[in-house]
C-alpha positions as CSV (number, residue, x, y, z in Angstrom):
1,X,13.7,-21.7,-21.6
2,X,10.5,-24.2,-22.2
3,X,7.0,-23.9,-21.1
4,X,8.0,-26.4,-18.5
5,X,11.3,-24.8,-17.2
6,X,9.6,-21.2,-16.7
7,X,9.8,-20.9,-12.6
8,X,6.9,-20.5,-10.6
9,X,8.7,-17.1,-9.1
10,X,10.8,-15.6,-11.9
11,X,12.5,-12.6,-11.7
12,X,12.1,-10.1,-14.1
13,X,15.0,-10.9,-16.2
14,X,13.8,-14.6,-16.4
15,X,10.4,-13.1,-17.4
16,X,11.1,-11.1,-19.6
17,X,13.8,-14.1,-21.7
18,X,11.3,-16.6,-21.0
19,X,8.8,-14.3,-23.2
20,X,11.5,-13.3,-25.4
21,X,11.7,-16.8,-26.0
22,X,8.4,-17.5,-26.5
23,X,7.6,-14.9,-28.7
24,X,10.4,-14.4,-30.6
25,X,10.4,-10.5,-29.8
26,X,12.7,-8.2,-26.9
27,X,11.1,-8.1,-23.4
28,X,11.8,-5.5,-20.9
29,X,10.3,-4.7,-17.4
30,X,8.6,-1.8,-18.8
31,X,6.7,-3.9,-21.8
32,X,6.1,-6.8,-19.1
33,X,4.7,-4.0,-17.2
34,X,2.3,-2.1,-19.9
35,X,0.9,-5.8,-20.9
36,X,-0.6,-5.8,-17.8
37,X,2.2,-8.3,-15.8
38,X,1.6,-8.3,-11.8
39,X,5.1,-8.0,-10.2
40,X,5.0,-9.1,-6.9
41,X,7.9,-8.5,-3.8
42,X,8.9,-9.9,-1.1
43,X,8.5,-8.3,2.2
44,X,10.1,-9.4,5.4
45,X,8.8,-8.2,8.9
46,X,9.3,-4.9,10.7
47,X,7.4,-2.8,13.1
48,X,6.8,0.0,11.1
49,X,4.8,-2.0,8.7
50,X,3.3,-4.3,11.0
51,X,0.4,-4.0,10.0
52,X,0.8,-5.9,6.5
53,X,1.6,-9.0,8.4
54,X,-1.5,-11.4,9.7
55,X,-1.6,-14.2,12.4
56,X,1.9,-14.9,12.6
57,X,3.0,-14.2,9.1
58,X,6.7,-13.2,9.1
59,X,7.3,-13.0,5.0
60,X,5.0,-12.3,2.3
61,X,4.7,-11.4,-1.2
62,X,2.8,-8.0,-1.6
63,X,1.8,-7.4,-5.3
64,X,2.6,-4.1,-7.0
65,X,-0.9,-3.1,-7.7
66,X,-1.1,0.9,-7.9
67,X,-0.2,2.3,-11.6
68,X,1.6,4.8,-10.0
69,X,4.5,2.0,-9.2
70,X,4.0,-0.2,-11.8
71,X,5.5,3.8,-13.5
72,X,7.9,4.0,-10.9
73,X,9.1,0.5,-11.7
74,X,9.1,1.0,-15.6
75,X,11.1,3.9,-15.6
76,X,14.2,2.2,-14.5
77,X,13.9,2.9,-10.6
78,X,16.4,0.9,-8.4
79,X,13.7,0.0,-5.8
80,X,10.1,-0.8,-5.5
81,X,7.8,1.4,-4.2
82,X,4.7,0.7,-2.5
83,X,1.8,3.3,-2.3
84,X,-1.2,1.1,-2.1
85,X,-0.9,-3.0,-2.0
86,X,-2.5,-6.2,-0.5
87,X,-1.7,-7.0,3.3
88,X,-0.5,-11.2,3.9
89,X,-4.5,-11.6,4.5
90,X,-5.1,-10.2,0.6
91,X,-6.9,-7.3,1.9
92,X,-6.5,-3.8,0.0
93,X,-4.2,-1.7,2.2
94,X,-2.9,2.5,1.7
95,X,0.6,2.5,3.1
96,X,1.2,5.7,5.4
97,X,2.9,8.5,5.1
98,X,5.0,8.8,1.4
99,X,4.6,4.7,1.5
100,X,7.0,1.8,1.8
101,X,10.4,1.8,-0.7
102,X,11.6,-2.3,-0.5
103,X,14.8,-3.6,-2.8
104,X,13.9,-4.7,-6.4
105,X,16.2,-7.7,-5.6
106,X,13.1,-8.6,-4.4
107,X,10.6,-8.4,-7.2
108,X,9.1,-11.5,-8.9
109,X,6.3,-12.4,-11.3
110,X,4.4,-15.8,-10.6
111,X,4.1,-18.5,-13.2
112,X,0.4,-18.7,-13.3
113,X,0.2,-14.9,-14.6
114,X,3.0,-15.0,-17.5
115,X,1.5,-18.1,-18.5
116,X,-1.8,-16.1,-19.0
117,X,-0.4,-13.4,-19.9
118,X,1.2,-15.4,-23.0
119,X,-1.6,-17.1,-23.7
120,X,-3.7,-13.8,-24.1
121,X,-0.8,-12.8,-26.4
122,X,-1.3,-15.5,-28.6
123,X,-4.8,-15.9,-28.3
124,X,-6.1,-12.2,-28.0
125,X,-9.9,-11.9,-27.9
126,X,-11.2,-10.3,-30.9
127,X,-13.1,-6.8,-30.4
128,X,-16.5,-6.7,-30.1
129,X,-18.3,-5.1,-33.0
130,X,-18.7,-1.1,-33.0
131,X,-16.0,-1.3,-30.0
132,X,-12.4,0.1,-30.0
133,X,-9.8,-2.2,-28.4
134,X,-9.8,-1.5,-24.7
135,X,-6.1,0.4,-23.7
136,X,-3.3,-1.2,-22.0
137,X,-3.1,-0.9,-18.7
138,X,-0.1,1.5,-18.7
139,X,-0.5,4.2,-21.1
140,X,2.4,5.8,-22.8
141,X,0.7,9.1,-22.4
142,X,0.2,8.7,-18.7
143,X,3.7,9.0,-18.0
144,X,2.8,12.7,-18.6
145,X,0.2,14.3,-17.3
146,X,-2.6,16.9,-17.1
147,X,-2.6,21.0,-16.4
148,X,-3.3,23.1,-13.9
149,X,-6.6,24.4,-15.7
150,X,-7.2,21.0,-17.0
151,X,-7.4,19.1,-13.8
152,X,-9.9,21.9,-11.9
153,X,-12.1,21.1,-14.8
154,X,-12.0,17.8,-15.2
155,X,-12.7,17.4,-11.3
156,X,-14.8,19.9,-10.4
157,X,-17.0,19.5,-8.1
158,X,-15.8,16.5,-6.9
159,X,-15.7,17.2,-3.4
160,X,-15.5,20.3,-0.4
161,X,-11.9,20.9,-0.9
162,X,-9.5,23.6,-2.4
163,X,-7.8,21.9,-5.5
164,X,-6.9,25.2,-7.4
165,X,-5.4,26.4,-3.9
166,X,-4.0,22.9,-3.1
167,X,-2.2,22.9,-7.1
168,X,-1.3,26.5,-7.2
169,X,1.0,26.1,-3.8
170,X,2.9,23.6,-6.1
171,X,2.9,21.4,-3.1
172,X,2.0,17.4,-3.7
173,X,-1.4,16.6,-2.7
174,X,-0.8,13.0,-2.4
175,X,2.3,12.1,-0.8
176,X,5.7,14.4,-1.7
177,X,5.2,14.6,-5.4
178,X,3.3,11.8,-6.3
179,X,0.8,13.7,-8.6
180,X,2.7,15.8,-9.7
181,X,4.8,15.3,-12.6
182,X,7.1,18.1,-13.5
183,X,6.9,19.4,-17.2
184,X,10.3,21.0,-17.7
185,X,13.5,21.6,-15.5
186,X,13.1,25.1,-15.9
187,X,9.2,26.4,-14.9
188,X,7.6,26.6,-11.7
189,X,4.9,26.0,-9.7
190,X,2.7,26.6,-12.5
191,X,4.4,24.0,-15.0
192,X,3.5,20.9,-13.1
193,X,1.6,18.2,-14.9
194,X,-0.4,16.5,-12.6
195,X,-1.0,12.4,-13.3
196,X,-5.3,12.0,-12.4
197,X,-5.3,8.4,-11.2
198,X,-2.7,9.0,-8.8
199,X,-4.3,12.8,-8.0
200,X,-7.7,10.5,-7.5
201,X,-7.2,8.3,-5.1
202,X,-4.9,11.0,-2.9
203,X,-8.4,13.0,-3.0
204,X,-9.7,10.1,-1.6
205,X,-7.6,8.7,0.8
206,X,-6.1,12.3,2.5
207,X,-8.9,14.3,1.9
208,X,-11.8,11.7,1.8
209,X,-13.8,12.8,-1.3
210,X,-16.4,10.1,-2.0
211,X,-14.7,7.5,-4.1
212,X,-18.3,7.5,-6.1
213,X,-18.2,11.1,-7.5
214,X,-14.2,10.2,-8.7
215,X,-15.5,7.4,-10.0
216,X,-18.5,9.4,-12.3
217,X,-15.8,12.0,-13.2
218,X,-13.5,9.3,-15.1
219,X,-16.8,7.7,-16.7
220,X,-17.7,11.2,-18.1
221,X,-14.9,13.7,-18.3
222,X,-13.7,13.6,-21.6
223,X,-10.2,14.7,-20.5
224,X,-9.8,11.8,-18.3
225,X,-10.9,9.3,-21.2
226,X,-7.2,8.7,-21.5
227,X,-6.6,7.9,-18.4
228,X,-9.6,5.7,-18.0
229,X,-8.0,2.5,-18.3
230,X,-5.5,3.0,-15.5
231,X,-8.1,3.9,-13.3
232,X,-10.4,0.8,-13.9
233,X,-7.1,-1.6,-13.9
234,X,-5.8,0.0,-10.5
235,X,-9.6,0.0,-9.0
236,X,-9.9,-3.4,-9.7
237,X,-6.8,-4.6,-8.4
238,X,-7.5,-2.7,-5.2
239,X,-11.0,-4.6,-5.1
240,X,-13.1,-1.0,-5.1
């Protein structure tokens, strides 16, 4: 596959061998995805999500924006699933409820961004002097998580709400269990890792903590510096 014959919507498997080719290494979804690709998938019409669609628009493309399902999406999940996203009228929108699960058949990347995402390969941009070499946007490590103990202190204060209450009861505080991450098969409530960029913005969005003191909490927490680069990728995709 040539520069010329990549497609200007190519699934992931012609993404991934069209950078396989290019590079001369193995692509999967899951590297494509921690390089900081933008999968995008196609969403047709309906009722319950009418309010994605603008003037008219019957079909549109919503990008896969939140790190929490570019993760979903890397670890081998049969569908896509949408948390937060763009509406047709490229406006950041929070899906309701536990969000919106659409058929990967669906997902695509666009030509424009794996042709800047190769040349960024090939061309990478030497690091500043004094400065370590910013993080991918999905982590290795932030498949896992933080602990009970660990998250009250890294957001304390953050806002008039019961976290040790709200992670003790061992029920999800941002959708079912979408910050929480379970550590092993075998503990309880009080072996639950909990992932802080997704635990972040369900502070924000159900329980309307000020987006400003999450914001100085990643900047100076030092057990959220690993997290740190999610957080500024998935804020800047939303537009915040």
């Amino acid at each position: 596959m040539t520069l010329s014959s990549l497609p200007y919507r190519a699934t992931a498997t012609e993404a991934c061998a069209w950078l396989a080719e290019q590079t001369g290494s193995p692509w999967t979804l899951a590297r494509l995805l921690e390089q900081g690709g933008l999968p995008y998938v196609w969403l047709d019409y309906s009722e319950q999500w009418a309010e994605l669609f603008h003037d008219g628009v019957t079909r549109y493309a919503a990008p896969v924006v939140f790190i929490g399902d570019k993760q979903h999406l890397a670890s081998g999940a049969d569908d896509v699933w949408l948390r937060f996203t763009r509406d047709s009228g490229n406006l950041a929108i929070e899906l309701k409820g536990d969000g919106l699960r659409a058929p990967n058949d669906g997902l695509h990347f666009q030509e424009r961004d794996l042709l800047r995402l190769l040349k960024e390969l090939q061309q990478p941009q030497p690091a500043e002097a004094g400065h370590e070499q910013a993080a991918p946007a999905v982590l290795p490590s932030a498949l896992k998580g933080l602990g009970r103990e660990q998250i009250l202190l890294a957001f304390a204060g953050v806002g008039k709400i019961d976290l040790d209450k709200g992670l003790a009861s061992g029920v999800g505080i941002f959708g079912d269990d979408g910050a929480r991450v379970r550590k092993n098969s075998r503990g309880g409530k009080n072996s639950h890792l909990w992932h802080p960029v997704t635990l972040a913005f369900g502070l924000h969005d159900v329980h309307r903590v000020p987006m400003a003191h999450l914001k100085k909490a990643f900047a100076t927490q030092p057990l959220l510096r690993e997290w740190q680069a999610d957080w500024l990728e998935s804020l800047r995709l939303l537009g915040e």
